[in-house]
Kinemage of the C-alpha trace (Angstrom):
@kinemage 1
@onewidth
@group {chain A} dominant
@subgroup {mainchain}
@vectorlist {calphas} color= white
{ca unk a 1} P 16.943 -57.787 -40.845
{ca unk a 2} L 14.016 -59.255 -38.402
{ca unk a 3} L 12.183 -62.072 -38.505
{ca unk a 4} L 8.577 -61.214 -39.672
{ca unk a 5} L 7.502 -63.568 -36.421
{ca unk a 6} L 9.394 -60.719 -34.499
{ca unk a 7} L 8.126 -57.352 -35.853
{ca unk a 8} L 5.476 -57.438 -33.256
{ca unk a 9} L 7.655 -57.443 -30.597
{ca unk a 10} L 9.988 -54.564 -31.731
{ca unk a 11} L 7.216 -52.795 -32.268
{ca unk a 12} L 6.332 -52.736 -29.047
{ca unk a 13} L 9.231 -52.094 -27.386
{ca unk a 14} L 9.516 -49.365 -29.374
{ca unk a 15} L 6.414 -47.977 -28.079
{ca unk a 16} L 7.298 -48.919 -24.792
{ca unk a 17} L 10.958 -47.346 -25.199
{ca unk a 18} L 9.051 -44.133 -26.698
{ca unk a 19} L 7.000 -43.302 -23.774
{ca unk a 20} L 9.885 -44.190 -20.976
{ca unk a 21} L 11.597 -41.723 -23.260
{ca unk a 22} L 8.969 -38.766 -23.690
{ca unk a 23} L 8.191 -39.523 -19.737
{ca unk a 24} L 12.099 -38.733 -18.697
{ca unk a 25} L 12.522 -36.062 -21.105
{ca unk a 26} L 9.652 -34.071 -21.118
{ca unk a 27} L 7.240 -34.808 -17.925
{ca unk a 28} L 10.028 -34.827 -14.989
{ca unk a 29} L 11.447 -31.506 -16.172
{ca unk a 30} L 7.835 -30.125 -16.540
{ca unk a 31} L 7.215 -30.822 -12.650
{ca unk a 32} L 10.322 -29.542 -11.394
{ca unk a 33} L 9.320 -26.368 -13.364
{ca unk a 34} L 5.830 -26.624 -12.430
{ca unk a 35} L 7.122 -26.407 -8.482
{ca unk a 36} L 9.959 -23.759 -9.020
{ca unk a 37} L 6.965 -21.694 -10.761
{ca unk a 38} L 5.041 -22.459 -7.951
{ca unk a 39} L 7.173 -20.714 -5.407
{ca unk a 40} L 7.638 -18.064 -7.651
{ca unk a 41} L 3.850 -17.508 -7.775
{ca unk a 42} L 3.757 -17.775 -3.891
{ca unk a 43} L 6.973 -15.475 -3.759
{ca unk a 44} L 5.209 -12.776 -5.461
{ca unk a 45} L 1.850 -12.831 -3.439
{ca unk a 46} L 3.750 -12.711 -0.322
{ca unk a 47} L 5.552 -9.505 -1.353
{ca unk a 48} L 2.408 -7.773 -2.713
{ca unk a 49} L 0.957 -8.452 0.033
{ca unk a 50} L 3.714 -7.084 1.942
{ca unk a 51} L 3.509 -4.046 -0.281
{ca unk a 52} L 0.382 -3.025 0.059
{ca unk a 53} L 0.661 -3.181 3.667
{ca unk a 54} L 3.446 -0.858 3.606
{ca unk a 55} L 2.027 1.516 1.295
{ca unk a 56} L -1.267 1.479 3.597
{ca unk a 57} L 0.856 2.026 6.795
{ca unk a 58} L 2.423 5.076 5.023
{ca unk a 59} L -0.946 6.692 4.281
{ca unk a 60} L -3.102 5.727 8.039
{ca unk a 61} L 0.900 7.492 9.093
{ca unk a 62} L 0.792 10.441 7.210
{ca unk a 63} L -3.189 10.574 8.287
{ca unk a 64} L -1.396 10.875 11.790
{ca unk a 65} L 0.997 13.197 11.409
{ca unk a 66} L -1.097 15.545 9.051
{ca unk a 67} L -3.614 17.987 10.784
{ca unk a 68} L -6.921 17.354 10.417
{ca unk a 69} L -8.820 18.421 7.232
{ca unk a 70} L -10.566 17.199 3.690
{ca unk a 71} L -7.132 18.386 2.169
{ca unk a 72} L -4.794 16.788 4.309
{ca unk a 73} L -6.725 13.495 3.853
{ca unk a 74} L -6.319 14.378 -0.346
{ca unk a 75} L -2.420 15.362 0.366
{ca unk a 76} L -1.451 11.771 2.496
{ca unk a 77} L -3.126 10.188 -0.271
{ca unk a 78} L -1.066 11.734 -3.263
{ca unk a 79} L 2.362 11.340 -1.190
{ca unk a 80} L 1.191 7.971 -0.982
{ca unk a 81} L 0.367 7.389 -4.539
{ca unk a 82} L 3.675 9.107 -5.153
{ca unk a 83} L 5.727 7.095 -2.806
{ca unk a 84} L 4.010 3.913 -4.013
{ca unk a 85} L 4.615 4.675 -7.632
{ca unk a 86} L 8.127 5.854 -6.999
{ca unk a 87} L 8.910 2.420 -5.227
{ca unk a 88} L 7.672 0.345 -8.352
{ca unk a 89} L 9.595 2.543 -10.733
{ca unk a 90} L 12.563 1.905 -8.668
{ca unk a 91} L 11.995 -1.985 -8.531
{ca unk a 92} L 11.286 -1.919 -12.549
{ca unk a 93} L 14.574 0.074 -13.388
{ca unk a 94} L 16.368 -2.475 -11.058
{ca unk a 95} L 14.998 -5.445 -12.755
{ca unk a 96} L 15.648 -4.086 -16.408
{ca unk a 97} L 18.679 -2.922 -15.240
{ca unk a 98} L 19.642 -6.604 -14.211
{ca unk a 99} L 18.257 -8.565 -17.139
{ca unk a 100} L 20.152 -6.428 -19.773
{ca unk a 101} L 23.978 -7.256 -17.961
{ca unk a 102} L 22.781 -10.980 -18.715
């Protein structure tokens, strides 16, 4: 049992041990997830990016190679659309596909 002249000074480092504690449990794994969520973030602009770019090269492409006309214009931008839509089906089958074998 401590002194009563000592209570103080447990008490403290108690409080001192506490935060050293809460600070190497919970705030060093919080930045390490706060920079791997970070690059995922960036990941996923980059690609969008890069997806939209490809989905706009396919239509000014299609623009190209289809004769000239209001319905042409209306016919690059549905294979487009369908191209674009087929692509992110694709990618979400893959990833549920991957997440269900564990």
């Amino acid at each position: 049992m401590p002194n009563p002249q000592e209570i103080p000074q447990l008490a403290s480092e108690l409080v001192e041990m506490s935060r050293e504690y809460l600070r190497q449990e919970t705030l060093e794994p919080a930045k390490a997830l706060g920079k791997q969520a970070g690059l995922g973030i960036g990941g996923a602009i980059v690609m969008s990016i890069g997806a939209i770019c490809l989905a706009w090269g396919l239509y000014y492409g299609l623009t190209m190679l289809l004769p000239e006309g209001e319905w042409w214009v209306v016919l690059a931008r549905g294979l487009t659309t369908i191209a674009a839509a087929g692509a992110a089906g694709i990618i979400g089958w893959r990833m549920s596909v991957d997440t269900q074998q564990g």
